[in-house]
ChimeraX commands (.cxc) that place a marker at each C-alpha (Angstrom):
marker #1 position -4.55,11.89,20.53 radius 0.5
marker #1 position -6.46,9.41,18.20 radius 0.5
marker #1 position -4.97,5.84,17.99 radius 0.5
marker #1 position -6.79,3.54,15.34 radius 0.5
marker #1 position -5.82,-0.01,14.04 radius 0.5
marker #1 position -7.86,-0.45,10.42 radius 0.5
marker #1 position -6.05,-3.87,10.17 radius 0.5
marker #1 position -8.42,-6.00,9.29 radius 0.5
marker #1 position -7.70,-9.66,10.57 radius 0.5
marker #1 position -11.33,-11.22,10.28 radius 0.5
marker #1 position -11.02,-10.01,5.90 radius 0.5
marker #1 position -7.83,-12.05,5.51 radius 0.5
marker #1 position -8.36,-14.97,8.03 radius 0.5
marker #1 position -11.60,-15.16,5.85 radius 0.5
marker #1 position -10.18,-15.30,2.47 radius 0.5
marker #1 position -9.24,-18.71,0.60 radius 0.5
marker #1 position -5.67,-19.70,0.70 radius 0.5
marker #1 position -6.44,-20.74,-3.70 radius 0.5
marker #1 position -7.81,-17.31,-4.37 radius 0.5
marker #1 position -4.97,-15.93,-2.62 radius 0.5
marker #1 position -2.61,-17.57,-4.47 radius 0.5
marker #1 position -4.42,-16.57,-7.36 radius 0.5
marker #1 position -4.27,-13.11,-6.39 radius 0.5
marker #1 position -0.90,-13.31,-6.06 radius 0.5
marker #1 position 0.30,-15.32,-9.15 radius 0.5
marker #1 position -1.83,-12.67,-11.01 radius 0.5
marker #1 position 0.12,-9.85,-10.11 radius 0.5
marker #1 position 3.44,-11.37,-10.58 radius 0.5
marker #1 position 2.71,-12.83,-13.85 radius 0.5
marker #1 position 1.66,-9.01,-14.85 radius 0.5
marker #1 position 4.84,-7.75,-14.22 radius 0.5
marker #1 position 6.28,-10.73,-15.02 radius 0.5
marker #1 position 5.22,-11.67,-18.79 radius 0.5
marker #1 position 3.62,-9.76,-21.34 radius 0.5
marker #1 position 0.42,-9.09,-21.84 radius 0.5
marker #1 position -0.19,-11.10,-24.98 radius 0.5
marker #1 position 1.90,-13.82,-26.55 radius 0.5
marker #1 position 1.66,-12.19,-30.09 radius 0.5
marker #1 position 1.04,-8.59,-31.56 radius 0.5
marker #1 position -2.00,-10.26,-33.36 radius 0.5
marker #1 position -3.90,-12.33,-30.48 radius 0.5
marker #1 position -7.46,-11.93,-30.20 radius 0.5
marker #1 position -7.12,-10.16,-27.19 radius 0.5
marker #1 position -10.12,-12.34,-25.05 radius 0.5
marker #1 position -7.86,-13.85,-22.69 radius 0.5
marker #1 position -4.71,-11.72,-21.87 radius 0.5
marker #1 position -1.19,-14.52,-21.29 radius 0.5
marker #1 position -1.06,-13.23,-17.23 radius 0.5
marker #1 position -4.55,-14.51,-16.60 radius 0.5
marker #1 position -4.14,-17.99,-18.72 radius 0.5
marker #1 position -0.81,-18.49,-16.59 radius 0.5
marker #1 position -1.86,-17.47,-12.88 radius 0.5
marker #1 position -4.03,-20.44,-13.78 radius 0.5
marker #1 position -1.72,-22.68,-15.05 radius 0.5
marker #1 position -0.17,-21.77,-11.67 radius 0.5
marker #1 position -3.02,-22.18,-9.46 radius 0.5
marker #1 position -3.46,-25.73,-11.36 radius 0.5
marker #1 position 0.23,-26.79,-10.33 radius 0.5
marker #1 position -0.54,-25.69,-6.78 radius 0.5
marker #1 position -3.55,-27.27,-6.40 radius 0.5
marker #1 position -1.95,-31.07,-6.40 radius 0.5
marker #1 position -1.42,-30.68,-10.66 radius 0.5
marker #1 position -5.14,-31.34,-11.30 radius 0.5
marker #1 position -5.80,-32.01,-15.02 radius 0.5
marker #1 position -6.49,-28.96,-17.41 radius 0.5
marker #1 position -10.64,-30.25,-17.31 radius 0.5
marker #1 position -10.62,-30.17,-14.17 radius 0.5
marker #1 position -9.02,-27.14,-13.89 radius 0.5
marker #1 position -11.92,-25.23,-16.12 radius 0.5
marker #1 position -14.50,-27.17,-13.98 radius 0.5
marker #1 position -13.39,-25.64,-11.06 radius 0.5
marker #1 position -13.40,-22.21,-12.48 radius 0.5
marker #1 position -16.60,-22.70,-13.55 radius 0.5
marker #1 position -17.67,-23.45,-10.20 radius 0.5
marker #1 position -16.31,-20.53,-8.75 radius 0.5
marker #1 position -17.21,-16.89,-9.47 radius 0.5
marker #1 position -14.43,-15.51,-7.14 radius 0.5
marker #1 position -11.56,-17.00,-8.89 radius 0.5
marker #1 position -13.17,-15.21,-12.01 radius 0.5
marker #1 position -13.47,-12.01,-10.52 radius 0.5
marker #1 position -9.83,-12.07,-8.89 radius 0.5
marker #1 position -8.72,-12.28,-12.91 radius 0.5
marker #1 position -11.18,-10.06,-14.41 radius 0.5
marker #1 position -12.22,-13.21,-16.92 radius 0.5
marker #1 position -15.59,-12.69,-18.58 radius 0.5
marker #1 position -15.84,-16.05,-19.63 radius 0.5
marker #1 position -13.70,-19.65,-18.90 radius 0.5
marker #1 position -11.19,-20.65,-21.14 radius 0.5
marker #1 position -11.70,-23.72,-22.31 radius 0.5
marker #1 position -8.63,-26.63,-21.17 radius 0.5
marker #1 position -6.75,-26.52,-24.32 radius 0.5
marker #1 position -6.67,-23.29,-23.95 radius 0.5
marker #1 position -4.55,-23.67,-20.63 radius 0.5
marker #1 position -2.84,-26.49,-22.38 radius 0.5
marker #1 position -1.24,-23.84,-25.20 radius 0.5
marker #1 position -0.29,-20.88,-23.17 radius 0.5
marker #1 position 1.73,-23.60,-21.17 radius 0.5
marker #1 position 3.58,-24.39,-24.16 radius 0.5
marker #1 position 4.53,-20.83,-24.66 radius 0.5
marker #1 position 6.52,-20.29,-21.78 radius 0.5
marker #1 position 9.66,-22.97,-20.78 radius 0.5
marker #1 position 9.52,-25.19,-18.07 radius 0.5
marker #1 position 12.38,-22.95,-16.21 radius 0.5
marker #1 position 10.28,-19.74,-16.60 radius 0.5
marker #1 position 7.24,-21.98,-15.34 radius 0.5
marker #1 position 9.50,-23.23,-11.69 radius 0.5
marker #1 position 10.85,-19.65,-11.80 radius 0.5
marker #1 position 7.29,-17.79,-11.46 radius 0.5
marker #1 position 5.94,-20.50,-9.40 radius 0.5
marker #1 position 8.82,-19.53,-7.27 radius 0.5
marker #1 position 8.34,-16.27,-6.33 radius 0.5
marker #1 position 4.22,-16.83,-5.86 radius 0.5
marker #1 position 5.45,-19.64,-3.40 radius 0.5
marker #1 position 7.84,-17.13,-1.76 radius 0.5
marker #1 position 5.11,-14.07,-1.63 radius 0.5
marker #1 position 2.42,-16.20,-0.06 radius 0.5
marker #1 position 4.31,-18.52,2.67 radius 0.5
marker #1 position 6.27,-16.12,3.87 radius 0.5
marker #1 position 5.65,-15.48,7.27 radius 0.5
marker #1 position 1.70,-17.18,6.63 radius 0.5
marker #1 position 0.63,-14.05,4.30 radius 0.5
marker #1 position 2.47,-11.45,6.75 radius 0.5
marker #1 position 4.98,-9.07,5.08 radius 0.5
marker #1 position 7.34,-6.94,7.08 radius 0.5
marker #1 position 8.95,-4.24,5.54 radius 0.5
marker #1 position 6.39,-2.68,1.96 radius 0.5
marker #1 position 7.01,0.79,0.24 radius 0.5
marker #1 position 4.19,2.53,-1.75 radius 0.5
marker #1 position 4.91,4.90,-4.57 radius 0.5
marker #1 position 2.87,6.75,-7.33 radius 0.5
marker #1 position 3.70,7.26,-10.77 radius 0.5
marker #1 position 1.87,8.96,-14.15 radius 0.5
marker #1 position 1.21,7.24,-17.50 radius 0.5
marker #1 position 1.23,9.96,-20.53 radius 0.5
marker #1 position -2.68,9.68,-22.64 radius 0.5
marker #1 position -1.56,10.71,-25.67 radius 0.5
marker #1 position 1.77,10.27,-28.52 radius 0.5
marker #1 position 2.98,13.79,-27.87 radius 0.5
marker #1 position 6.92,13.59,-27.83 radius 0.5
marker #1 position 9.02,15.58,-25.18 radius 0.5
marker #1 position 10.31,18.11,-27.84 radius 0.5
marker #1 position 6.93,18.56,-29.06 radius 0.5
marker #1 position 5.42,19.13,-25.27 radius 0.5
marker #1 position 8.41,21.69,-25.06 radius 0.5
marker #1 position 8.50,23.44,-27.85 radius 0.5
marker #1 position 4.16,23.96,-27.63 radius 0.5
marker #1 position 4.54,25.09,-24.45 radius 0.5
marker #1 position 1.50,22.82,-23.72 radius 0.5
marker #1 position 0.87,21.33,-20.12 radius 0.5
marker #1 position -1.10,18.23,-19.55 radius 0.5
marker #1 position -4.30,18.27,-17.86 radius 0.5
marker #1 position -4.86,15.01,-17.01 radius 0.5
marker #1 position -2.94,11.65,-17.12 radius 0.5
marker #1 position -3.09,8.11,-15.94 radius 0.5
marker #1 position -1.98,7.55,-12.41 radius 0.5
marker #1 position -1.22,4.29,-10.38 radius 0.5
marker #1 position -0.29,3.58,-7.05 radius 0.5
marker #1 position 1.92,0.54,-5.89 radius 0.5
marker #1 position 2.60,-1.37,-3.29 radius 0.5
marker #1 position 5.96,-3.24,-2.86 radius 0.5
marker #1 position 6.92,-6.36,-0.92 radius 0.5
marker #1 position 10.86,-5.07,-0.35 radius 0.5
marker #1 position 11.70,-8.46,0.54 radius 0.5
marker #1 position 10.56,-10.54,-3.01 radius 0.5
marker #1 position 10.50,-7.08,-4.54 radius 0.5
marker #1 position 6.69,-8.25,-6.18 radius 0.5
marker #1 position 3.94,-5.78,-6.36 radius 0.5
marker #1 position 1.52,-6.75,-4.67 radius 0.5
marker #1 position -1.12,-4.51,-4.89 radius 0.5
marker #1 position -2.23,-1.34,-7.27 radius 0.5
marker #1 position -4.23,1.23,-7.95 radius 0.5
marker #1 position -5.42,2.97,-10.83 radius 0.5
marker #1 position -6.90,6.46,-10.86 radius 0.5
marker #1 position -6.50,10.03,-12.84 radius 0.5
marker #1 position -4.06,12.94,-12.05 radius 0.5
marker #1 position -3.32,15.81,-11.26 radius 0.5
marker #1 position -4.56,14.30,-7.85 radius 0.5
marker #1 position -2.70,13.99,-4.42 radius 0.5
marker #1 position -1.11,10.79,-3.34 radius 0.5
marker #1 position -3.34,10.27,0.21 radius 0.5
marker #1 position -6.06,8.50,-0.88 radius 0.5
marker #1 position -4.76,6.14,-2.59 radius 0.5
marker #1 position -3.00,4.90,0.76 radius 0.5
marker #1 position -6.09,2.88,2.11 radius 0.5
marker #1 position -7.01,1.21,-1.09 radius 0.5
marker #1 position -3.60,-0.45,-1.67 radius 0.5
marker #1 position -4.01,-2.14,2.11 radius 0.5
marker #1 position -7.45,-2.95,1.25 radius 0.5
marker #1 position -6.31,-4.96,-2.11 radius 0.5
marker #1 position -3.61,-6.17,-1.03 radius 0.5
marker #1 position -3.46,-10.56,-0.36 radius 0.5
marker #1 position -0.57,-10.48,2.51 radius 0.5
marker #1 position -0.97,-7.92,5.51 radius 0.5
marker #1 position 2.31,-5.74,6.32 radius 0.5
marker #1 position 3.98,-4.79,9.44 radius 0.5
marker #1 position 5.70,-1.59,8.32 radius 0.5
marker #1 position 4.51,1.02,5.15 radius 0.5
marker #1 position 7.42,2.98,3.87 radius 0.5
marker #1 position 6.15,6.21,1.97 radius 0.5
marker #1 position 7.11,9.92,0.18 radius 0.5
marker #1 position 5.36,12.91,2.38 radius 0.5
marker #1 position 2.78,13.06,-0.64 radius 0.5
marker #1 position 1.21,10.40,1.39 radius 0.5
marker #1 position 1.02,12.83,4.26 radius 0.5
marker #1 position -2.85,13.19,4.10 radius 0.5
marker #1 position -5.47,13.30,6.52 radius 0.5
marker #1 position -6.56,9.78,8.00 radius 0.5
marker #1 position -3.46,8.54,7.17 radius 0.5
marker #1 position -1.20,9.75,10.10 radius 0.5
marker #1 position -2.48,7.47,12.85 radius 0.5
marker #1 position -0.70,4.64,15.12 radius 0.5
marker #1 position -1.38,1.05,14.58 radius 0.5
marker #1 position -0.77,-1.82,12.39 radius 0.5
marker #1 position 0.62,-1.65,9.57 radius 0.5
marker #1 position 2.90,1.05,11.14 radius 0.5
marker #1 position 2.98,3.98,8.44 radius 0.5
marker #1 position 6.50,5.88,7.96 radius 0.5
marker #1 position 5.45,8.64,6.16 radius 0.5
marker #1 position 7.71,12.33,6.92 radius 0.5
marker #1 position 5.71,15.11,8.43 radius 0.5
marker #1 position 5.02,18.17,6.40 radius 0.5
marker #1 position 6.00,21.65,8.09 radius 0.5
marker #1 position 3.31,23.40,8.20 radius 0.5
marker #1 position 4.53,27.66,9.25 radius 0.5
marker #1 position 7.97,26.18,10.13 radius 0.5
marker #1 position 7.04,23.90,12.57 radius 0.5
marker #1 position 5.33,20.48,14.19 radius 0.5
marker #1 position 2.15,21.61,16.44 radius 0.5
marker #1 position 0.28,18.51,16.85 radius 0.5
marker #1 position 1.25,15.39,18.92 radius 0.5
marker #1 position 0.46,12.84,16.08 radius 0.5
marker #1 position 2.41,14.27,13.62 radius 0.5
marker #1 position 5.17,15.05,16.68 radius 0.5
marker #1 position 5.09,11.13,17.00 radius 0.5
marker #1 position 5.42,10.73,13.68 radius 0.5
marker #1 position 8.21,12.38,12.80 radius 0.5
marker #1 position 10.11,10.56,15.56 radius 0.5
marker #1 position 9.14,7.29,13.95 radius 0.5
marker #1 position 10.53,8.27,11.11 radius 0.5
marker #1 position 13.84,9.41,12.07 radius 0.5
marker #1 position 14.27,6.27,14.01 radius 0.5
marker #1 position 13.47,4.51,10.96 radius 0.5
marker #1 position 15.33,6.68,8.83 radius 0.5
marker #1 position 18.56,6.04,11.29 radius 0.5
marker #1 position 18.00,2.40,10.73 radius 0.5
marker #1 position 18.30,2.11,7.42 radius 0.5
marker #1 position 14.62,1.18,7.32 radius 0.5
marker #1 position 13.56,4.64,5.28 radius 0.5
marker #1 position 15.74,3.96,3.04 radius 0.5
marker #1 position 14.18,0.84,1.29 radius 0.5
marker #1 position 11.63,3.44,-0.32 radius 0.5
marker #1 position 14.23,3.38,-3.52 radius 0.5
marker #1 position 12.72,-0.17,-4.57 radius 0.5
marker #1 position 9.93,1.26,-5.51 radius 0.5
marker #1 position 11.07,4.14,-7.45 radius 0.5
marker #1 position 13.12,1.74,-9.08 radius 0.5
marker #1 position 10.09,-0.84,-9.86 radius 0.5
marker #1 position 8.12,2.35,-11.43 radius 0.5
marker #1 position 11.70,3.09,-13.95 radius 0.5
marker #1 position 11.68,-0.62,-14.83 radius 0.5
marker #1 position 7.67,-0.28,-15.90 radius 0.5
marker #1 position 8.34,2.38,-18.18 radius 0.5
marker #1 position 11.25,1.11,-19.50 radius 0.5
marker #1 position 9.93,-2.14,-20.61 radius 0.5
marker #1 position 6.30,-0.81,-21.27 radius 0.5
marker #1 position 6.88,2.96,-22.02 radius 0.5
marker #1 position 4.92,5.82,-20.77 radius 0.5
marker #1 position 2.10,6.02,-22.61 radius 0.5
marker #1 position -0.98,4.61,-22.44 radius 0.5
marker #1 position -3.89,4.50,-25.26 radius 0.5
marker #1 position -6.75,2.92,-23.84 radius 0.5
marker #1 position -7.58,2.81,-20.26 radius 0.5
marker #1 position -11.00,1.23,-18.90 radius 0.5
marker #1 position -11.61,1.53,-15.48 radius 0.5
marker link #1:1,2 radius 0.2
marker link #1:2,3 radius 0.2
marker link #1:3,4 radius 0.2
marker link #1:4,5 radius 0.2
marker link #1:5,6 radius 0.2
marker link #1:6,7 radius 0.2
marker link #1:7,8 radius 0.2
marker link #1:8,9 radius 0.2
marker link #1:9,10 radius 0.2
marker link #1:10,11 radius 0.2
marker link #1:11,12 radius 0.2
marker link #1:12,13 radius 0.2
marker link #1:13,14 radius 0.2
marker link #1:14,15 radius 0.2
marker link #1:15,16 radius 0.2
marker link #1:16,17 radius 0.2
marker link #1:17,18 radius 0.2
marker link #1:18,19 radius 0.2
marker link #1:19,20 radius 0.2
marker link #1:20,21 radius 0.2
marker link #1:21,22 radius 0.2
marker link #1:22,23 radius 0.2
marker link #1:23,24 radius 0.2
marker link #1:24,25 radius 0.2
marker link #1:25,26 radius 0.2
marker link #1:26,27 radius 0.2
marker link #1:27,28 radius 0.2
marker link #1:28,29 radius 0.2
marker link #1:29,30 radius 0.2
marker link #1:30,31 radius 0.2
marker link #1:31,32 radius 0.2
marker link #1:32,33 radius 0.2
marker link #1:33,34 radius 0.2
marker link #1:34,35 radius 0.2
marker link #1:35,36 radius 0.2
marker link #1:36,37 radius 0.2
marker link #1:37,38 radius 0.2
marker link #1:38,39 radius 0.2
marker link #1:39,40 radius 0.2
marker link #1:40,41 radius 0.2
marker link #1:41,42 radius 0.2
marker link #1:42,43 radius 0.2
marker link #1:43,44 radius 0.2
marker link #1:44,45 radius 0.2
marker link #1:45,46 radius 0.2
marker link #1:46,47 radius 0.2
marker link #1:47,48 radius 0.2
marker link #1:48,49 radius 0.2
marker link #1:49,50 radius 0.2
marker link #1:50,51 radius 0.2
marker link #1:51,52 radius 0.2
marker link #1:52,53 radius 0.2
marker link #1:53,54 radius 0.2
marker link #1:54,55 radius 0.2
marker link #1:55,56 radius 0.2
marker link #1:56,57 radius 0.2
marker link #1:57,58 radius 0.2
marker link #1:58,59 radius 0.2
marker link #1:59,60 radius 0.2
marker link #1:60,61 radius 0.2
marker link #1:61,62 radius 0.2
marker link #1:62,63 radius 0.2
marker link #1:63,64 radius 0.2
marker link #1:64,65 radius 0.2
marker link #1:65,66 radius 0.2
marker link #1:66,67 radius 0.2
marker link #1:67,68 radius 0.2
marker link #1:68,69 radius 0.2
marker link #1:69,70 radius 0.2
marker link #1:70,71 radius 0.2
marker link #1:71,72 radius 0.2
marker link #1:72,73 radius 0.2
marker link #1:73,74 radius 0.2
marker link #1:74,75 radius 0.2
marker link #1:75,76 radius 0.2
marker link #1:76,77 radius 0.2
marker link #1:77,78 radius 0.2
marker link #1:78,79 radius 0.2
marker link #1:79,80 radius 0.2
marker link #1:80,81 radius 0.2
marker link #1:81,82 radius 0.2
marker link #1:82,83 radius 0.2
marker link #1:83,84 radius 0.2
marker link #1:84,85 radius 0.2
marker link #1:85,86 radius 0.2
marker link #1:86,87 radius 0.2
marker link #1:87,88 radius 0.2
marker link #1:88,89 radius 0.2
marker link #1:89,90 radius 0.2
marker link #1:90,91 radius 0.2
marker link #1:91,92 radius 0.2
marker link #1:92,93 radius 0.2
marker link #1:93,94 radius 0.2
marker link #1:94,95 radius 0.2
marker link #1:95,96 radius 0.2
marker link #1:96,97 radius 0.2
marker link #1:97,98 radius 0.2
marker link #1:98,99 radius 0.2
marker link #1:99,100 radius 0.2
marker link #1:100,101 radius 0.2
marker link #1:101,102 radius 0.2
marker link #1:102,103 radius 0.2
marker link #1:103,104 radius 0.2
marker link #1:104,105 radius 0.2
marker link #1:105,106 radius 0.2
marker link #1:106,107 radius 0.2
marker link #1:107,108 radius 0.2
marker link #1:108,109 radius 0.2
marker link #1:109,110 radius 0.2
marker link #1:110,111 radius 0.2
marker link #1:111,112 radius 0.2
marker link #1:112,113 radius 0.2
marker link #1:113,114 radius 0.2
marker link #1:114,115 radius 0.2
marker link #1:115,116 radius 0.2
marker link #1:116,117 radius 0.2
marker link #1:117,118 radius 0.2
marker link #1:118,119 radius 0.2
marker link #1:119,120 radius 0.2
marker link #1:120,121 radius 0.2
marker link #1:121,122 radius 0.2
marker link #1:122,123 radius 0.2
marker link #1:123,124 radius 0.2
marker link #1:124,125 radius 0.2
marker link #1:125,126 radius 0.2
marker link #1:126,127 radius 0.2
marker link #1:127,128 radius 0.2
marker link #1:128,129 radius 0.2
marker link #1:129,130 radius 0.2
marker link #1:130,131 radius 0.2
marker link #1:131,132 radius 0.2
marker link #1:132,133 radius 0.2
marker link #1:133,134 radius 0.2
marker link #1:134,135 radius 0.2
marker link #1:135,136 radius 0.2
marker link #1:136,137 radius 0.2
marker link #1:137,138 radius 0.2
marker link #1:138,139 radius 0.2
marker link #1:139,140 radius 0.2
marker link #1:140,141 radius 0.2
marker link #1:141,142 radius 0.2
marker link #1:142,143 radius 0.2
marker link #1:143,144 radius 0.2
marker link #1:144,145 radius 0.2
marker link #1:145,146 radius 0.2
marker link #1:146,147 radius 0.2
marker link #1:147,148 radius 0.2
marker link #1:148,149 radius 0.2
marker link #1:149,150 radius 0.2
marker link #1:150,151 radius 0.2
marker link #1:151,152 radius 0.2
marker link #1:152,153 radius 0.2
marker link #1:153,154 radius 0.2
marker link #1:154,155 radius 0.2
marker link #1:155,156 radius 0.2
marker link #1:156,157 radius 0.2
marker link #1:157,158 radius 0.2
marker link #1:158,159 radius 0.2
marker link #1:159,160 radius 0.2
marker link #1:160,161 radius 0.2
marker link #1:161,162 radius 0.2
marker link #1:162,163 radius 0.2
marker link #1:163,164 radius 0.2
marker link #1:164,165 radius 0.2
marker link #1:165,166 radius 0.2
marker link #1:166,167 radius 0.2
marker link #1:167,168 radius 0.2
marker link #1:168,169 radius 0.2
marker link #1:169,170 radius 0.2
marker link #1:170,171 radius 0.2
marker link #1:171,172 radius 0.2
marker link #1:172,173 radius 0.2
marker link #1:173,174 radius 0.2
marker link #1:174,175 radius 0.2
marker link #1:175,176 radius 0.2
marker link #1:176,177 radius 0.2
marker link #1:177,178 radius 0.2
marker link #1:178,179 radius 0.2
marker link #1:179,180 radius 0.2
marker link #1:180,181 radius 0.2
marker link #1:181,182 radius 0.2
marker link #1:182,183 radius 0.2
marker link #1:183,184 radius 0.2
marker link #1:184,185 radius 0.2
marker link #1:185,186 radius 0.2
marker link #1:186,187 radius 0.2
marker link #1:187,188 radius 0.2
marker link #1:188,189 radius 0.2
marker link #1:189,190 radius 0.2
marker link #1:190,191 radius 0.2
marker link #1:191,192 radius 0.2
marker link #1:192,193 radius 0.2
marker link #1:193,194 radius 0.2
marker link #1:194,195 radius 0.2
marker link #1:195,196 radius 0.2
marker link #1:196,197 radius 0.2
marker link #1:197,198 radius 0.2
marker link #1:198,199 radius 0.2
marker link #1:199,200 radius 0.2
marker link #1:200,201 radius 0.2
marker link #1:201,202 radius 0.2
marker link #1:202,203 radius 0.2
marker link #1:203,204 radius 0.2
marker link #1:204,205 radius 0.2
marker link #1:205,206 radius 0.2
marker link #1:206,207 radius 0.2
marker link #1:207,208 radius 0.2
marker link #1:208,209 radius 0.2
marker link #1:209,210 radius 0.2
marker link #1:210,211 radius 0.2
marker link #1:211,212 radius 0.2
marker link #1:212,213 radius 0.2
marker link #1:213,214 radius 0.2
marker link #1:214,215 radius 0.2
marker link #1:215,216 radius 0.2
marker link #1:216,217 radius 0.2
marker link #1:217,218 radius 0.2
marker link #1:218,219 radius 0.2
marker link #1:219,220 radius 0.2
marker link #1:220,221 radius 0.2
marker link #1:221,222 radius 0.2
marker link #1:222,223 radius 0.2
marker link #1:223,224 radius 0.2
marker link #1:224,225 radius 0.2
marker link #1:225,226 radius 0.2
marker link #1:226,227 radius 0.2
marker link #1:227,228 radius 0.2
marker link #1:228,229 radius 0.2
marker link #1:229,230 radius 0.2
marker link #1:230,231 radius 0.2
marker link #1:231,232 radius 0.2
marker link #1:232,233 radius 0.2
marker link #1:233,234 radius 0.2
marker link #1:234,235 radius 0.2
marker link #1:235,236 radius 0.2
marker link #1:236,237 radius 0.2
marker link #1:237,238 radius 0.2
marker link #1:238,239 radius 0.2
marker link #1:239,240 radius 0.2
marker link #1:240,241 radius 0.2
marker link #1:241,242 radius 0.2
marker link #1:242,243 radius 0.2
marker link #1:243,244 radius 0.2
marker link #1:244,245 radius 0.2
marker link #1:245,246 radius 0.2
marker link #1:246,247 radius 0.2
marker link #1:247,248 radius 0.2
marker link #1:248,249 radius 0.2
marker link #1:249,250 radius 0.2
marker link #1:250,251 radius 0.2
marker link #1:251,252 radius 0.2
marker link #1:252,253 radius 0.2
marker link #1:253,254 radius 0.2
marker link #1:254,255 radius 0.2
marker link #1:255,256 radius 0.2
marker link #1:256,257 radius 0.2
marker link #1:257,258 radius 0.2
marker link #1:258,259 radius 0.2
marker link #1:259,260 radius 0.2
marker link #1:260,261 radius 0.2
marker link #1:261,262 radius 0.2
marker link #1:262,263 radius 0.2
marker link #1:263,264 radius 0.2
marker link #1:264,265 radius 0.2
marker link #1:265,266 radius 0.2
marker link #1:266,267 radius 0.2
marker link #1:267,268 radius 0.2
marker link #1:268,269 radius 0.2
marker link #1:269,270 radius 0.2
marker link #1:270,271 radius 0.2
marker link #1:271,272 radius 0.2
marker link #1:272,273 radius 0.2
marker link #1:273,274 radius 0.2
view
């Protein structure tokens, strides 16, 4: 039997506690706010990136709004955490403040707070989940009565923090494609380390049943009726004990988290670059 421990401690001891916050307010403020203030912005900064630095200017002792694009200019990380081509300029900063209240300021600031203290960047209890955005305006009665499947489609992966409920980590790739390999990217962008994955048997891949940290409850596939090999033997007794204490069943977040998406978003999306 195999044992292997991919958690790496050196990556996150590494990383700065500001672009961690960063990469935290910026995924909260995604599914948090919209992604522009008005149906005719310009589109060059979206509202989540202009507030996880508002954010990160709060944290860091309330620094002025010049300062605040100094120090982004300084620092090609921070820019790359966002996905900004260029720095906004202060006033900038200074006007997407004024377009969210004070309450809904404290309120995000909040939850970053919560995400990133908690237990010094250490989460205990995440569940992953994938789910499939549509490419195209094709209603359901349409797809029905045309008798047309799809051949491709959007798919992202998440990873949930059960505790704050905030995503903390995603993946975007294309479908039809299994759920495995998505497993090791969502660890690998994540900001806060986990104790304990909760998954669907999609995520029942190869390389992913293995003993270690973050301990992976993922249900064993039956493959001719049966569990032959020890790992997946193992396995499946994790996750009955899990499943026995209540642990399993914590998975529901996420399914929930991927309704609330399409609710407030829809299911479709136009453009997509990778």
């Amino acid at each position: 039997m195999k044992f292997s421990n991919n958690f790496n401690l050196k990556r996150n001891k590494k990383e700065g506690r500001y672009k961690r916050f960063l990469k935290v307010a910026y995924f909260v403020t995604r599914q948090t706010l919209p992604m522009y203030s008005h149906k005719k912005s310009p589109h060059i900064y979206s509202l989540p990136q202009l507030i996880s630095c508002v954010l990160l200017k709060i944290y860091m002792k309330n620094m002025s709004y010049r300062d605040l694009e100094e120090f982004l200019l300084s620092s090609g990380e921070m820019c790359r955490v966002l996905g900004l081509r260029r720095i906004p300029n202060y006033s900038t900063f200074c006007r997407a403040l004024s377009r969210i209240s004070g309450k809904g300021i404290k309120r995000l600031l909040g939850k970053v707070l919560e995400v990133v203290i908690s237990s010094r960047g250490l989460g205990f209890l995440f569940t992953c989940d994938s789910t499939g955005f549509k490419e195209d305006v094709a209603g359901f009665y349409y797809a029905l009565r045309s008798g047309k499947k799809r051949k491709r489609w959007i798919k992202v992966w998440y990873l949930l923090d059960t505790r704050t409920q905030a995503l903390v980590s995603q993946v975007v790739g294309r479908g039809p494609s299994g759920d495995s390999w998505g497993l090791c990217k969502l660890e690998k962008n994540s900001p806060i380390r986990s104790l304990i994955e909760v998954m669907e048997g999609g995520f029942n891949g190869s390389g992913n049943m293995r003993f270690g940290l973050p301990i992976r409850v993922i249900p064993s596939i039956r493959r001719g009726g049966g569990i032959k090999s020890w790992n997946r033997i193992l396995a499946y007794m994790v996750y009955r004990v899990s499943k026995w204490m209540g642990i399993y069943g914590k998975g529901w977040l996420c399914e929930t988290i991927n309704s609330v998406i399409k609710r407030k978003f829809g299911d479709t999306i136009l453009f997509f670059s990778p």
